[in-house]
C-alpha positions as CSV (number, residue, x, y, z in Angstrom):
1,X,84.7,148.6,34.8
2,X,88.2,147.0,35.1
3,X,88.1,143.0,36.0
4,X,88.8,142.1,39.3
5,X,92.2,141.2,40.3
6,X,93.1,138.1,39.7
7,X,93.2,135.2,42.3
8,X,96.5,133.5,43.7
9,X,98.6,136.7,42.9
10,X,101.4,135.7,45.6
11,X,101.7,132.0,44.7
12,X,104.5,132.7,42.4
13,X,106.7,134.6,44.8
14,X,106.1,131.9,47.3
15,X,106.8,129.4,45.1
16,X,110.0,131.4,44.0
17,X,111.1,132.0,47.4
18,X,110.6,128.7,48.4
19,X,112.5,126.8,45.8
20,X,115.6,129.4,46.4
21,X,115.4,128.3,49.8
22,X,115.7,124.7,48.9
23,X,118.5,125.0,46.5
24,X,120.4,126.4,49.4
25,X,122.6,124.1,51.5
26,X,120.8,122.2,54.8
27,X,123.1,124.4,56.8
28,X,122.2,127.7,55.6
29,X,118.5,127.0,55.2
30,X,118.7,126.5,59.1
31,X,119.8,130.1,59.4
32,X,117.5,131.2,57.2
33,X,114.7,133.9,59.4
34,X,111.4,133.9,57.5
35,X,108.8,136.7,57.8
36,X,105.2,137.3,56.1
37,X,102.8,140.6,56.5
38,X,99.6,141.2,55.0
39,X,97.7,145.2,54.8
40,X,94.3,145.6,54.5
41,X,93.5,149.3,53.8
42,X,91.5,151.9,52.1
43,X,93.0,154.4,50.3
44,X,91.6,157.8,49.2
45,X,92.8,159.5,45.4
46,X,94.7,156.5,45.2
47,X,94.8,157.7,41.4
48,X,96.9,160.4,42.4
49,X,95.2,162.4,40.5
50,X,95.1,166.5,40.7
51,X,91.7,167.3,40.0
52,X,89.1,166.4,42.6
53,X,86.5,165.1,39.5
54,X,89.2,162.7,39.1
55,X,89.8,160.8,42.5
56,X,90.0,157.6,42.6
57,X,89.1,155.4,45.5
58,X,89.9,151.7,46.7
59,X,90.4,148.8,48.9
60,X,93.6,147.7,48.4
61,X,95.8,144.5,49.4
62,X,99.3,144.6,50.1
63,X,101.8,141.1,51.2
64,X,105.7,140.2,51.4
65,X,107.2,137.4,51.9
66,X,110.9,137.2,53.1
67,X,113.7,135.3,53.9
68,X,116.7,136.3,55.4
69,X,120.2,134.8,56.3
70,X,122.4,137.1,59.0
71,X,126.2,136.5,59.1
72,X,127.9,138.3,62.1
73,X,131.5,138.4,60.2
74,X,133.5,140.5,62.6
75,X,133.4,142.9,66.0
76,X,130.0,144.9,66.3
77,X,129.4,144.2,62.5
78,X,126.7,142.4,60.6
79,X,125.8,141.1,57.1
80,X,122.3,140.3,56.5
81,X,121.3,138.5,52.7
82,X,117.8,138.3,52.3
83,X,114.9,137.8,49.1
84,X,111.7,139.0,49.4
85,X,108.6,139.0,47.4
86,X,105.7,141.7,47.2
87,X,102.3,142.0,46.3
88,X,99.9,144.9,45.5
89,X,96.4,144.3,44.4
90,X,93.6,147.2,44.4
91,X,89.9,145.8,44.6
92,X,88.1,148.2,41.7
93,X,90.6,148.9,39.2
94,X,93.6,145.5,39.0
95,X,95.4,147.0,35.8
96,X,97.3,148.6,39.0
97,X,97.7,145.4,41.0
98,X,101.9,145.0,41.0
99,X,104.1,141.3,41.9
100,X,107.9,142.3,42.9
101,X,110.6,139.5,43.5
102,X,114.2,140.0,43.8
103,X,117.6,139.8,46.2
104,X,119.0,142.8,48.9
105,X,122.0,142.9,51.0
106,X,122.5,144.9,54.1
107,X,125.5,146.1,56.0
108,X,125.2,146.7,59.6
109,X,127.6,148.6,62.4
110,X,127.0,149.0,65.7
111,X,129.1,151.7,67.1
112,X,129.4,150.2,70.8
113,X,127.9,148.0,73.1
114,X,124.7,148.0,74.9
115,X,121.1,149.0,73.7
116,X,121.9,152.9,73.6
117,X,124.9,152.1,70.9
118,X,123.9,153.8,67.4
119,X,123.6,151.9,64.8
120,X,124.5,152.8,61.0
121,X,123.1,150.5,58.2
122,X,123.4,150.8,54.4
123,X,121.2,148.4,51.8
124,X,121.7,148.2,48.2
125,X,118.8,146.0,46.7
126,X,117.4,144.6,43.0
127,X,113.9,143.5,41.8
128,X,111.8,142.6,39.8
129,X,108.3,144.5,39.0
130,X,105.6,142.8,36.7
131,X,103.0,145.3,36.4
132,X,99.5,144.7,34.6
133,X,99.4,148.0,33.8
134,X,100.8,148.6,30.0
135,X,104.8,149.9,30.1
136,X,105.0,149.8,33.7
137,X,107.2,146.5,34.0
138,X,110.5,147.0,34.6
139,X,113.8,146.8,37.0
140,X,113.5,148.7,40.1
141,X,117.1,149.2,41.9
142,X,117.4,150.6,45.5
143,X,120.0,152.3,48.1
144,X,120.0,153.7,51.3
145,X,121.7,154.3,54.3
146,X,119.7,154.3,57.9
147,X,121.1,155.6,61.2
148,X,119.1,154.4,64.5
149,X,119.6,155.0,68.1
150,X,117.5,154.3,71.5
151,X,117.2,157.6,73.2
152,X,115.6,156.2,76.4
153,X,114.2,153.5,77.5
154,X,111.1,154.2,75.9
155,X,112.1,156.5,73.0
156,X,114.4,155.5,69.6
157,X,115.2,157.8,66.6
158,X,116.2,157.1,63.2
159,X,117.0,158.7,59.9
160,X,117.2,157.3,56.7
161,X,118.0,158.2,53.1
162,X,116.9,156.4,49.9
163,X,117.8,156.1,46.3
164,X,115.5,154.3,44.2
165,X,115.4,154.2,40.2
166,X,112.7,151.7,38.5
167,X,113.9,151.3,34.5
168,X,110.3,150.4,33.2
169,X,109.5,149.3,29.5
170,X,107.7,152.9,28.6
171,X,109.3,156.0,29.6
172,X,105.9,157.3,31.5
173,X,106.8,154.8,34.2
174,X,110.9,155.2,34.3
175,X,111.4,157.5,37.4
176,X,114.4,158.2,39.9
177,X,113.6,159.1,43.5
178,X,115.5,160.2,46.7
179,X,113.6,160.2,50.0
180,X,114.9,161.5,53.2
181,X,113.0,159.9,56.6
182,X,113.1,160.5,60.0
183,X,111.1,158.3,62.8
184,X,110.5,158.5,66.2
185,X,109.0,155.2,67.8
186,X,107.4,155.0,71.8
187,X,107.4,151.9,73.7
188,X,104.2,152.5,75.2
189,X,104.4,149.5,77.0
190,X,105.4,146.4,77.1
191,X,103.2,145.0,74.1
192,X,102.3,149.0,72.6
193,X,104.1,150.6,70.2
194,X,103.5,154.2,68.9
195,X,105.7,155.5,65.9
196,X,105.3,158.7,64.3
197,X,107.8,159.3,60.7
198,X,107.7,162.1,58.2
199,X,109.7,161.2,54.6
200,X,110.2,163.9,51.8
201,X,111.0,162.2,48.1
202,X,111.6,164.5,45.6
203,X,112.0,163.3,41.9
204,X,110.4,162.3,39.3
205,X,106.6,160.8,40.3
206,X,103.5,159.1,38.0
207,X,100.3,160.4,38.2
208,X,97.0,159.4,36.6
209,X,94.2,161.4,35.1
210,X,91.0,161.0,33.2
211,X,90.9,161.5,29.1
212,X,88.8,164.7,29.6
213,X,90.7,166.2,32.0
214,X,94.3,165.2,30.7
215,X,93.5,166.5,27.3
216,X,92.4,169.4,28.5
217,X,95.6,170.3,30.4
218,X,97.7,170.0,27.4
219,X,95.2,172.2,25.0
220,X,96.0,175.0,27.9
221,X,92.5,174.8,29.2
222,X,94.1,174.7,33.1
223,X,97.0,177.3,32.2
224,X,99.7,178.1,29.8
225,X,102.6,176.5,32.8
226,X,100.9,173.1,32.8
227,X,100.3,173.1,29.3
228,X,104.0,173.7,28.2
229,X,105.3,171.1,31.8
230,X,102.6,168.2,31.0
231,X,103.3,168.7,27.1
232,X,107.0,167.9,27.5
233,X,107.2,164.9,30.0
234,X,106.1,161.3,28.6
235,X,102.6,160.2,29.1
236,X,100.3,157.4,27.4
237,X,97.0,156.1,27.6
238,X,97.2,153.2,30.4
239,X,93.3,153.2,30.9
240,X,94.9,153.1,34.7
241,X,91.5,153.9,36.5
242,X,89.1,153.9,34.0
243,X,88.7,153.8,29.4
244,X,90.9,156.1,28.1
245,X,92.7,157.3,31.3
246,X,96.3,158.8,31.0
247,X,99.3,158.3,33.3
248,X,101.8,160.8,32.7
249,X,105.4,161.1,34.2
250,X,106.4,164.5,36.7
251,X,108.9,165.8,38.6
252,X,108.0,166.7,42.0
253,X,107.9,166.3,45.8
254,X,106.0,164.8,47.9
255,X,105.6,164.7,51.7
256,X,104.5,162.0,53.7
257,X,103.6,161.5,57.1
258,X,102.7,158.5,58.9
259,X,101.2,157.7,62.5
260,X,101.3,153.9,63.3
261,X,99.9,152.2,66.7
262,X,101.5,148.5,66.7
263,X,100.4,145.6,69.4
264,X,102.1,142.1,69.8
265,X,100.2,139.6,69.8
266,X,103.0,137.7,71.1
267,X,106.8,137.3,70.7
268,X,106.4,136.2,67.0
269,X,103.3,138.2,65.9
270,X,102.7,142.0,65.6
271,X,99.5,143.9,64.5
272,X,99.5,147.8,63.9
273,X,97.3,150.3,62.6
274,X,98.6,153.1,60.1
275,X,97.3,156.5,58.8
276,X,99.6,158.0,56.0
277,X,98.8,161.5,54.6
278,X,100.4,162.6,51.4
279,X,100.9,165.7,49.9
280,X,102.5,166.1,46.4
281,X,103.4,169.9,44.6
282,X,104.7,168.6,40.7
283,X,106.8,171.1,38.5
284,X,103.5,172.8,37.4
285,X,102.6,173.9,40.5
286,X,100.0,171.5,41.4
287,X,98.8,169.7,44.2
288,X,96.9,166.5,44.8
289,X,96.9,164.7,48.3
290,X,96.5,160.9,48.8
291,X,95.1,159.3,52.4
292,X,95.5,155.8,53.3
293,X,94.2,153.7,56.5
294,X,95.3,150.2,57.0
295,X,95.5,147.7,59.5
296,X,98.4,145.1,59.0
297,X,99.5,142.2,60.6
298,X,103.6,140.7,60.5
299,X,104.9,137.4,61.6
300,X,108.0,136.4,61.4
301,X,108.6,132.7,62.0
């Protein structure tokens, strides 16, 4: 049985965050928004693995920290410089458990006035990932573009795509990803929120299976095509989930749809409930499904 995780994971991206905010001038500090979340959920196959022997599941802990400074610099446009740090722990198996830190910039035009004006964002961010798990440390460097508009009253619509490449120590974990997203979020009233979002990423994706299993798909014991795919993509034993587990490197797609019911608590505070589905199809034809239900809570200060 992996150990479990170990305590005071976020002290060191507070502590980070928090001394980058004091080297900054009295001035800017003053500008300075601050936000924290926290997600509680369970998560189903969170191994990701293909065969149903295999699944994996978990509690799991997810919390950010992040501090942004917004600079209106001209007419209808805005710059927003921000740092955030990131936390993932699983409760059974904490070789998985993750700590991100690093800088992004946004760039932000509103094409009119008024609440109905679209609005057209781009990002371009840089971090950090320490990983306990073996070879999965590494750079991860993100870019996207996001274009939102209120519909109604009620109703607002946005579309989003992302580029994100994480240059890890072992090539099992060095991946590049694009995901397109499109949301739809309901004002409910005046406290409910109901969002609905489907996101497609198609790349290159690491997934985790058991020594039996693993070794068997490479010996063609599930089929000459995942032999020959598995057989030429990197993998190593991580013992991810379990002694002698592998995690292995794919390309793919997967689909991912999310339902989200939010409440504020009050002006500052916001809690929500989310159920994400998704399903992946890899170059070898197979498929493997991940579900996840969390309750999260956001305050921004």
């Amino acid at each position: 049985m992996n150990p479990r995780p170990r305590p005071g994971l976020l002290t060191p991206a507070t502590v980070a965050l928090t001394l980058l905010s004091l080297a900054l001038p009295a001035t800017l500090r003053a500008d300075l928004r601050w936000a924290a979340s926290g997600r509680a959920g369970w998560a189903e196959n969170i191994s990701r693995s293909s065969s149903s022997a295999n699944w994996k599941d978990s509690a799991f802990l997810e919390s950010s920290l992040d501090a942004t400074y917004p600079r209106a610099f001209a007419r209808n446009w805005l710059l927003l410089a921000s740092a955030h740090a990131e936390t993932f722990t699983l409760r059974d198996f904490s070789l998985n458990n993750t700590l991100a830190l690093g800088p992004r910039v946004d760039l932000q035009r509103k094409f009119g006035l008024g609440p109905y004006a679209p609005t057209l964002r781009a990002h371009l961010g840089l971090s950090r990932r320490d990983a306990r798990l073996r070879g999965a440390s590494g750079w991860t460097t993100d870019a996207g573009l996001q274009f939102s508009q209120r519909l109604s009253p009620a109703f607002r619509a946005s579309a989003a795509y992302d580029w994100n490449q994480h240059a890890a120590a072992a090539p099992t974990f060095d991946v590049r990803q694009r995901t397109a997203t499109a949301r739809l979020t309901w004002d409910i009233a005046s406290r409910w929120q109901l969002s609905s979002a489907f996101a497609r990423l198609t790349g290159q994706l690491v997934a985790e299976a058991s020594g039996a299993v693993f070794t068997r798909a490479l010996s063609g014991g599930l089929g000459p095509l995942i032999a020959q795919t598995y057989n030429a993509r990197p993998f190593s034993i991580t013992d991810s989930y379990g002694p002698g587990w592998f995690s292995y490197r794919i390309d793919g797609r997967a689909d991912t749809s999310t339902v989200a019911l939010a409440y504020g608590l009050n002006a500052q505070t916001t809690l929500d409930l989310r159920l994400t589905s998704t399903r992946v199809l890899n170059q070898a034809l197979v498929r493997y499904k991940t579900d996840i239900t969390s309750l999260g809570l956001t305050h921004r200060f």
